[in-house]
SERO-4910 file (N, C-alpha, C, O; in steps of 0.05 Angstrom, whole numbers):
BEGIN
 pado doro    nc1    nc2    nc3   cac1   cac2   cac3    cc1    cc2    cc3    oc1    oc2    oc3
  Unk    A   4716   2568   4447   4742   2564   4460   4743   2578   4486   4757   2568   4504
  Unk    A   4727   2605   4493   4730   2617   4506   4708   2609   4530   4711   2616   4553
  Unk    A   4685   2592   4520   4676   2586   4539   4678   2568   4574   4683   2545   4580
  Unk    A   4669   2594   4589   4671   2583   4617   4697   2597   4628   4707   2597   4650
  Unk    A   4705   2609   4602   4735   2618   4615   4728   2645   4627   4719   2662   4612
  Unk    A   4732   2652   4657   4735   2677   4663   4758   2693   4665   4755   2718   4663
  Unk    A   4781   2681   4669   4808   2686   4676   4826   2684   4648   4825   2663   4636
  Unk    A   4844   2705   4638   4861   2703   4617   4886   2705   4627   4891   2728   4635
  Unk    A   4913   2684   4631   4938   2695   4633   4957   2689   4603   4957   2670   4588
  Unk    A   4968   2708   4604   4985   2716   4569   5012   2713   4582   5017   2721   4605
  Unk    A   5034   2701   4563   5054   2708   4563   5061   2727   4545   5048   2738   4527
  Unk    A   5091   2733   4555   5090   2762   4541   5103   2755   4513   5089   2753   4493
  Unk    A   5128   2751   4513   5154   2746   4485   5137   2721   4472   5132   2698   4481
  Unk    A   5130   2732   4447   5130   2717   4425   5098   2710   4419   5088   2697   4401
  Unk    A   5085   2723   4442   5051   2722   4444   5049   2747   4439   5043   2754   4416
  Unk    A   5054   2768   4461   5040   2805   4455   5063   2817   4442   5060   2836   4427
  Unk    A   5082   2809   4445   5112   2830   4430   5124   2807   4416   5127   2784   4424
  Unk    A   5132   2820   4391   5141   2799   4377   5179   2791   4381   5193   2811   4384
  Unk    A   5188   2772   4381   5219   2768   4393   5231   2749   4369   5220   2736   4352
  Unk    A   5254   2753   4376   5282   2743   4349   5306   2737   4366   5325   2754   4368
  Unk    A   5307   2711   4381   5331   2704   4399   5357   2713   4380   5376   2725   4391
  Unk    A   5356   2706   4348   5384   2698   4326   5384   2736   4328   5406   2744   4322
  Unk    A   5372   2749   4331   5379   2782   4326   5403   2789   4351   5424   2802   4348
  Unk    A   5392   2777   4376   5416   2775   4399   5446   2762   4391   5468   2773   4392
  Unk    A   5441   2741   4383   5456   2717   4382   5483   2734   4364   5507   2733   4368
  Unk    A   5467   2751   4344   5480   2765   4319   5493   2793   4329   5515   2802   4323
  Unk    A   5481   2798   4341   5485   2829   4350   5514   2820   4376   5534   2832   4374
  Unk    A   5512   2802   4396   5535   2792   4405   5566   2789   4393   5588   2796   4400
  Unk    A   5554   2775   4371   5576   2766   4356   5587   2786   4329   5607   2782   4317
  Unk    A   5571   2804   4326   5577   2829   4315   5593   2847   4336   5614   2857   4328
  Unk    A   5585   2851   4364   5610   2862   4381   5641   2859   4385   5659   2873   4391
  Unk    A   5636   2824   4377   5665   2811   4377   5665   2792   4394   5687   2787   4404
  Unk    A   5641   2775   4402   5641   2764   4421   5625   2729   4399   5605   2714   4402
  Unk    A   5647   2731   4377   5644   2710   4365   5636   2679   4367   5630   2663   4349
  Unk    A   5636   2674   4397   5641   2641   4408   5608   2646   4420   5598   2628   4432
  Unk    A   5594   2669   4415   5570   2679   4436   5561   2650   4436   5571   2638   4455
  Unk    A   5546   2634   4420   5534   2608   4417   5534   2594   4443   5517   2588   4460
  Unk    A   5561   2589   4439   5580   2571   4462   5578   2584   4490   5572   2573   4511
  Unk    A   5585   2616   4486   5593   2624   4519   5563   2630   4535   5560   2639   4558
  Unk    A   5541   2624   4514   5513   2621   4516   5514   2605   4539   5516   2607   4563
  Unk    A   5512   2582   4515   5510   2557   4533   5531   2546   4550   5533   2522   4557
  Unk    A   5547   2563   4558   5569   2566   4583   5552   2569   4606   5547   2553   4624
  Unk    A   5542   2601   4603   5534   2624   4623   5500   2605   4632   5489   2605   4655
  Unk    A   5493   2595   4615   5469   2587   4618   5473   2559   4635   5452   2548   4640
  Unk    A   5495   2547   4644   5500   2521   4655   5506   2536   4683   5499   2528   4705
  Unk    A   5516   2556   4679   5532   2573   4699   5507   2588   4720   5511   2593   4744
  Unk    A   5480   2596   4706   5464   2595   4721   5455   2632   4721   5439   2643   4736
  Unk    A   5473   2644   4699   5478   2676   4698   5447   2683   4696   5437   2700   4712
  Unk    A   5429   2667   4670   5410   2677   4658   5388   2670   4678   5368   2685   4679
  Unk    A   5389   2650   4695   5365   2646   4712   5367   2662   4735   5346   2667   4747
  Unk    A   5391   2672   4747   5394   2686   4762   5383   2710   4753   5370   2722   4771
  Unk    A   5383   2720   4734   5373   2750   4725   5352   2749   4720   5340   2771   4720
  Unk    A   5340   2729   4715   5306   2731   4711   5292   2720   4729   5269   2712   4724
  Unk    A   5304   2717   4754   5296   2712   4775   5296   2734   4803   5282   2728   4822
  Unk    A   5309   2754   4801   5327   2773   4809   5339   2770   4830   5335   2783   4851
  Unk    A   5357   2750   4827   5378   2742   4843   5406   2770   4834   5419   2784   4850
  Unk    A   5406   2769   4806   5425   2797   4805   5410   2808   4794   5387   2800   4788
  Unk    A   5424   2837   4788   5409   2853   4771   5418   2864   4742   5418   2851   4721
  Unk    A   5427   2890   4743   5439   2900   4707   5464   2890   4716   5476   2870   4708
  Unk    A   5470   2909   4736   5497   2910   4738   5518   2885   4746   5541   2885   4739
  Unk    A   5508   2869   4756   5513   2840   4752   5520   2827   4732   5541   2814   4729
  Unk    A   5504   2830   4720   5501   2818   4688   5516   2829   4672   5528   2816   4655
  Unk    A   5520   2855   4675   5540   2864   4657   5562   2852   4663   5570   2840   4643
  Unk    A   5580   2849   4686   5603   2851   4697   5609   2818   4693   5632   2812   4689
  Unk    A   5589   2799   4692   5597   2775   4687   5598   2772   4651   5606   2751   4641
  Unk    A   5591   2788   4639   5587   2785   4608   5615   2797   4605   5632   2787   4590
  Unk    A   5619   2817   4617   5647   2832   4612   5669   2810   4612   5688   2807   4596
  Unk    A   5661   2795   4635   5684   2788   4651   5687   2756   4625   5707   2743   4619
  Unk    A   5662   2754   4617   5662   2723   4605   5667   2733   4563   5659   2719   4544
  Unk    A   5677   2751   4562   5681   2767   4531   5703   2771   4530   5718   2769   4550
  Unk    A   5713   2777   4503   5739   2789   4497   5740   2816   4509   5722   2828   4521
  Unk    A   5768   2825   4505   5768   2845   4527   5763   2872   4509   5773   2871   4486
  Unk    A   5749   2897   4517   5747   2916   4495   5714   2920   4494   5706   2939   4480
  Unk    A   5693   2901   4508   5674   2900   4497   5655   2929   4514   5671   2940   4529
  Unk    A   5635   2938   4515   5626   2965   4526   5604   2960   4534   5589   2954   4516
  Unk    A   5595   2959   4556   5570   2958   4575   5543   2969   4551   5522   2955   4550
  Unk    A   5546   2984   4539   5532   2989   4521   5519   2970   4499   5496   2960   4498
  Unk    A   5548   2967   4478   5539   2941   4470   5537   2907   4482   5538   2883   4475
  Unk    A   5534   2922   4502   5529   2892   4516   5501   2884   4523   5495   2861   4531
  Unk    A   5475   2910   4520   5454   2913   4535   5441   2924   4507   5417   2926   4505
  Unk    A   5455   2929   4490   5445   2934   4460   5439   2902   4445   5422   2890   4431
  Unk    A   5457   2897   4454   5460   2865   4444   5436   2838   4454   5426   2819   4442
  Unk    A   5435   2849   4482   5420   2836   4493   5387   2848   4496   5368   2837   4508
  Unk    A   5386   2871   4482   5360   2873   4469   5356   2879   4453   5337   2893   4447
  Unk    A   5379   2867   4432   5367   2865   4404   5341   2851   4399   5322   2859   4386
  Unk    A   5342   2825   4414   5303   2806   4407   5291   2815   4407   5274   2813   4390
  Unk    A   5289   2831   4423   5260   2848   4433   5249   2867   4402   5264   2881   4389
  Unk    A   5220   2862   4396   5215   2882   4369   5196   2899   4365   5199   2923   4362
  Unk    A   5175   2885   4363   5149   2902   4367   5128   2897   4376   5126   2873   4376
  Unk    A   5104   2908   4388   5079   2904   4399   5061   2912   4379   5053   2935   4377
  Unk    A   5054   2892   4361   5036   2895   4338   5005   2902   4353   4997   2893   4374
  Unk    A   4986   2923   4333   4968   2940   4347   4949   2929   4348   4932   2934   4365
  Unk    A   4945   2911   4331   4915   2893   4335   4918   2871   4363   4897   2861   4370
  Unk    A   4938   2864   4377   4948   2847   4398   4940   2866   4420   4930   2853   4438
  Unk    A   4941   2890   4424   4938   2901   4440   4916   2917   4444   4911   2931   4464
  Unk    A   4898   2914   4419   4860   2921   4420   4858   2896   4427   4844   2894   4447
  Unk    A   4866   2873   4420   4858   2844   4431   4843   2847   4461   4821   2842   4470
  Unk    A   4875   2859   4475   4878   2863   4504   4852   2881   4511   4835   2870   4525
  Unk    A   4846   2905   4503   4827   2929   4515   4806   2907   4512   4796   2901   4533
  Unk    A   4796   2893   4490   4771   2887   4487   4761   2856   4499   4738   2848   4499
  Unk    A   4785   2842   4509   4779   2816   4531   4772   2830   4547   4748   2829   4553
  Unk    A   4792   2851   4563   4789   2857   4581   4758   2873   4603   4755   2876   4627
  Unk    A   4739   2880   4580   4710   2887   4581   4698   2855   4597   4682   2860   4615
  Unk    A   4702   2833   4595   4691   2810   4597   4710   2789   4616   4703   2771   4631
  Unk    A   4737   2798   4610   4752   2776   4628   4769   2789   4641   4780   2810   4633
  Unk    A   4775   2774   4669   4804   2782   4681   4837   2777   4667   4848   2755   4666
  Unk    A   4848   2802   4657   4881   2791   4647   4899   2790   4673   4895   2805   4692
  Unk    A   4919   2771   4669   4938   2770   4677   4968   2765   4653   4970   2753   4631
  Unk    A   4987   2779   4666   5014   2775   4646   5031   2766   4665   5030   2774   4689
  Unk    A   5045   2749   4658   5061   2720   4671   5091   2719   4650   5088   2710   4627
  Unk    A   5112   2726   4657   5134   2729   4637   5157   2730   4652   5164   2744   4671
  Unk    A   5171   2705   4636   5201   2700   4654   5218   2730   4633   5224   2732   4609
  Unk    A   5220   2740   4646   5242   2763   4641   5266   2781   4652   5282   2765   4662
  Unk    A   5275   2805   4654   5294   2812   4675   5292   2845   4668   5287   2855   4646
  Unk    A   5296   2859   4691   5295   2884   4693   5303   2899   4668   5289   2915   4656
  Unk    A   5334   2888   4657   5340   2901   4625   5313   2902   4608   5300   2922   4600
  Unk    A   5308   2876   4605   5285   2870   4588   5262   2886   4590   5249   2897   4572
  Unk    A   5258   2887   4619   5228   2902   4635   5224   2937   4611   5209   2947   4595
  Unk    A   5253   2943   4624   5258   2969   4613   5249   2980   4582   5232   2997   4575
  Unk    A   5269   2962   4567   5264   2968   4541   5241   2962   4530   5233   2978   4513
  Unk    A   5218   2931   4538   5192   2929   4522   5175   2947   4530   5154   2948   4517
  Unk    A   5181   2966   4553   5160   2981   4556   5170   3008   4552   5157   3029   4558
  Unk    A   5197   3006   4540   5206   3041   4525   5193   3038   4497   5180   3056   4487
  Unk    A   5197   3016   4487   5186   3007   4458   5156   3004   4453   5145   3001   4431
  Unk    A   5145   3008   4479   5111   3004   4475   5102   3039   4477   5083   3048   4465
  Unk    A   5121   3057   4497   5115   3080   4495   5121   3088   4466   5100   3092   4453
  Unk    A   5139   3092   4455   5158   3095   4432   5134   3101   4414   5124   3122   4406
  Unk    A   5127   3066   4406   5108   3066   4384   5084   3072   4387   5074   3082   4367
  Unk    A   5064   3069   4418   5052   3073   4413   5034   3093   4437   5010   3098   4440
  Unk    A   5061   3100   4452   5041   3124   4474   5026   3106   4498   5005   3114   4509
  Unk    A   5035   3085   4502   5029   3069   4529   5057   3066   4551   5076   3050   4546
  Unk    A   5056   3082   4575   5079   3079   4585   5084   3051   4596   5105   3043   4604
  Unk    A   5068   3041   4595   5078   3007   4621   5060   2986   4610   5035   2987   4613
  Unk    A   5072   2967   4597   5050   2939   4602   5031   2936   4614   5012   2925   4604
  Unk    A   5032   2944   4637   5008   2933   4656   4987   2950   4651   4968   2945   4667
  Unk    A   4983   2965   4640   4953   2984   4640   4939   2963   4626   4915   2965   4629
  Unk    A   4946   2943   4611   4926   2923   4599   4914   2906   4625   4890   2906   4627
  Unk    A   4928   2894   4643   4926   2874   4661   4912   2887   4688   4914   2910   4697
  Unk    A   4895   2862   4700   4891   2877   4728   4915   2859   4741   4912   2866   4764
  Unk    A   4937   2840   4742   4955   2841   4756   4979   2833   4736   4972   2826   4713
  Unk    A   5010   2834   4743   5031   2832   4725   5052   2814   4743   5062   2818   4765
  Unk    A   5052   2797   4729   5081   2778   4743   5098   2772   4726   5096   2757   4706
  Unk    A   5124   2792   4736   5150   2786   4724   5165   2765   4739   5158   2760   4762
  Unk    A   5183   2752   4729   5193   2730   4739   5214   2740   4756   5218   2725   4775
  Unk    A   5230   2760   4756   5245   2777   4771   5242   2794   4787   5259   2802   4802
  Unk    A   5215   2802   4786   5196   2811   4815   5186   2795   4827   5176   2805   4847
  Unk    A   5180   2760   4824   5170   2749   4845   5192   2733   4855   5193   2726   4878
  Unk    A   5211   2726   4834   5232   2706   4856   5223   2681   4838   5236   2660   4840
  Unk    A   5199   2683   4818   5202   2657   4807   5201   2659   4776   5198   2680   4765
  Unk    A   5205   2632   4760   5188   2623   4744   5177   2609   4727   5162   2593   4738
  Unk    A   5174   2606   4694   5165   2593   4686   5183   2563   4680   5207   2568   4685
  Unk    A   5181   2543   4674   5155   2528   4682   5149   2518   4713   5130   2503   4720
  Unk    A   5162   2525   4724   5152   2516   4753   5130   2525   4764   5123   2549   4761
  Unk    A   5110   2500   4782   5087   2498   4784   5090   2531   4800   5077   2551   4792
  Unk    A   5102   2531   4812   5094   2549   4841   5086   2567   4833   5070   2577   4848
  Unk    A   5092   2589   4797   5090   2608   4793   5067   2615   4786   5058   2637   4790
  Unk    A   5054   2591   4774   5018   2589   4768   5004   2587   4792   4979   2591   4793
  Unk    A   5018   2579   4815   4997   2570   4835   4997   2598   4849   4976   2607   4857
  Unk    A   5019   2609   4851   5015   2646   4863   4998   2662   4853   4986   2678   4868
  Unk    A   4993   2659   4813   4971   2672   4811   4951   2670   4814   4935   2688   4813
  Unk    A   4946   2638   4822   4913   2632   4831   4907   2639   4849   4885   2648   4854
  Unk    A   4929   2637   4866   4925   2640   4899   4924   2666   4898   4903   2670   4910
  Unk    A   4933   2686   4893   4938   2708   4900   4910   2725   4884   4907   2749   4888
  Unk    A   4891   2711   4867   4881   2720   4863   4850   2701   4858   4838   2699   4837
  Unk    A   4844   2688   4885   4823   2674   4878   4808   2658   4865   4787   2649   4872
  Unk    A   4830   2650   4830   4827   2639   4804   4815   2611   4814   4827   2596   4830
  Unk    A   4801   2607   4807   4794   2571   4792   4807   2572   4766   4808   2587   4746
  Unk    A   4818   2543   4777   4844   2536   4750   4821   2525   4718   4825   2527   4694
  Unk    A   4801   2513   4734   4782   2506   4706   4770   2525   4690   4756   2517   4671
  Unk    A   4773   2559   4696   4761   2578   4686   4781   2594   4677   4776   2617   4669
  Unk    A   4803   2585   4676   4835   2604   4680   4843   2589   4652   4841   2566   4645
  Unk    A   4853   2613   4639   4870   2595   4603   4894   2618   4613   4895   2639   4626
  Unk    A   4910   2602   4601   4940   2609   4590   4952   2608   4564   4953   2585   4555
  Unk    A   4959   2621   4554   4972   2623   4529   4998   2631   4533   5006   2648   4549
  Unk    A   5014   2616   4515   5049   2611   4519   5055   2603   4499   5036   2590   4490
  Unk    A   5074   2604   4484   5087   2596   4455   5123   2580   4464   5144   2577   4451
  Unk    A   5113   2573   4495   5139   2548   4502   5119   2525   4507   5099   2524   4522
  Unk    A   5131   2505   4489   5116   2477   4515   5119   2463   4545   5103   2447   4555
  Unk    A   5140   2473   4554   5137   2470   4579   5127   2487   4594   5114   2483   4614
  Unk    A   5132   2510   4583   5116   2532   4599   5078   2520   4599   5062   2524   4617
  Unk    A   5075   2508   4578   5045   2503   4581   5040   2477   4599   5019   2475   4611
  Unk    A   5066   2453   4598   5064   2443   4611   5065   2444   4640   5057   2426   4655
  Unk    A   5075   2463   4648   5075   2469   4679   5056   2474   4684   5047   2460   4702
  Unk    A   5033   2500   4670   5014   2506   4674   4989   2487   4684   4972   2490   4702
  Unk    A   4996   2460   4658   4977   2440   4665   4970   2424   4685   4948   2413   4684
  Unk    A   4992   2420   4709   5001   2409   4729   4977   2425   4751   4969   2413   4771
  Unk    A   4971   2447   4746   4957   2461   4759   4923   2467   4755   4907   2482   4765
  Unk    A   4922   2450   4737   4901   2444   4729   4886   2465   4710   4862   2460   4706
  Unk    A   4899   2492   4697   4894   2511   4686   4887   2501   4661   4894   2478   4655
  Unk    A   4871   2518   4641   4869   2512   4617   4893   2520   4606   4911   2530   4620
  Unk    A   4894   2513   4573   4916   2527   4561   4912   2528   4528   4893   2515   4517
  Unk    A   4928   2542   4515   4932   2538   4486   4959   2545   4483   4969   2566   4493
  Unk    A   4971   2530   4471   4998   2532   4459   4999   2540   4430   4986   2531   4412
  Unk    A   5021   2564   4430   5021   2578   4408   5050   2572   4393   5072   2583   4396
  Unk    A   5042   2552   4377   5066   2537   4357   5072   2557   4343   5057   2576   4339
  Unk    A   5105   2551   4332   5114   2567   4304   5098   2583   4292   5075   2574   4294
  Unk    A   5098   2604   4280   5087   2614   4264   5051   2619   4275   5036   2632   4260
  Unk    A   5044   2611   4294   5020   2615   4308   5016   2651   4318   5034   2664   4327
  Unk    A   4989   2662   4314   4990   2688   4330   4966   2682   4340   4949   2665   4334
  Unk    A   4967   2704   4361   4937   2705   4381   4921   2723   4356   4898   2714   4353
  Unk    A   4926   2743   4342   4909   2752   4321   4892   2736   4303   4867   2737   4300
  Unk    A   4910   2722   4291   4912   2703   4266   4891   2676   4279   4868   2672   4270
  Unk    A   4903   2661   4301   4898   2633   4303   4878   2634   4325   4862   2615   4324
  Unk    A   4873   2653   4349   4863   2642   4377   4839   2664   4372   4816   2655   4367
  Unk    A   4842   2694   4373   4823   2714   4378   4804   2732   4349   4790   2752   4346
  Unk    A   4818   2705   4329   4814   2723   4294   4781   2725   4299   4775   2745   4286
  Unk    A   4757   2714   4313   4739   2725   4307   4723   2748   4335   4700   2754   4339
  Unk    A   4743   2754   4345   4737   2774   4360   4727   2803   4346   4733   2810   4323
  Unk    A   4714   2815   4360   4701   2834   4337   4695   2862   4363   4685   2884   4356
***
């Protein structure tokens, strides 16, 4: 599978850290912000969530429009508690995965996310396991809110090639969205898509040794 491949880009949620959208969804609507479903798919027409993972705004943005779009009473707190409830764990064999490609291949991490988010997966990676920052796996890191872009749009795959020399026929991607893999493909990158219940332990790297 791996052959010819020199280049590895990973996404992050739901490939290296494990995620639970319904733990948000819950934890919202446990604040009091019962209609969350709906004012989801409000804020998400409205353009709140792409803006923040794009970094068009930032925390404080985001808070102030969540405030402003909730019942009244709700606390910046649980508002940023709520909104990282998904976020869970960085299981330890995923992340020897990482040390031990990395002897043989170039990583890259490619992840539509937002500064809140940035924060907490990498308080939760110190936490458990004494790594302060994501990126000590990677020789480069693209957040979607530090570059201005992201997934699935071509442009975001074509910056890491470009920016780093890649041939797209030696370059794999791994993503557990299908469009995210489909964008990828546009660019002529390899890929594997990581369906339901799929892990990079289990399904892609189980005979790594």
């Amino acid at each position: 599978m791996l052959k010819g491949i020199r280049h590895i880009i990973f996404d992050l949620g739901g490939v290296l850290i494990n995620i639970d959208y319904k733990l948000t969804e819950q934890a919202f609507i446990d604040a009091g912000i019962t209609n969350f479903p709906h004012l989801y798919s409000q804020l998400q027409q409205s353009d709140l969530f792409d803006n923040l993972e794009t970094g068009k705004i930032g925390r404080e943005a985001f808070i102030a429009a969540m405030k402003a779009a909730a019942p009244a009473g709700i606390t910046e707190e649980q508002i940023l508690n709520a909104w990282n409830a998904m976020l869970l764990d960085f299981p330890v064999r995923r992340l020897q995965i990482l040390q031990q490609l990395r002897l043989y291949h170039d990583l890259f991490l490619l992840s539509n996310t937002n500064e809140i988010h940035e924060e907490t997966f990498n308080g939760i990676l110190m936490h458990s396991h004494g790594i302060p920052n994501i990126g000590v796996f990677f020789d480069k890191v693209y957040l979607s809110h530090r570059v201005g872009m992201r997934k699935p749009n071509k442009e975001i795959f074509e910056r890491v090639l470009n920016d780093n020399g890649l041939s797209p026929e030696h370059t794999l991607f791994i993503d557990d969205s299908p469009q995210h893999i489909a964008g990828a493909k546009l660019t002529g990158i390899q890929t594997i898509y990581l369906e339901k219940g799929m892990t990079i332990e289990k399904d892609v790297f189980k005979a790594l040794k």
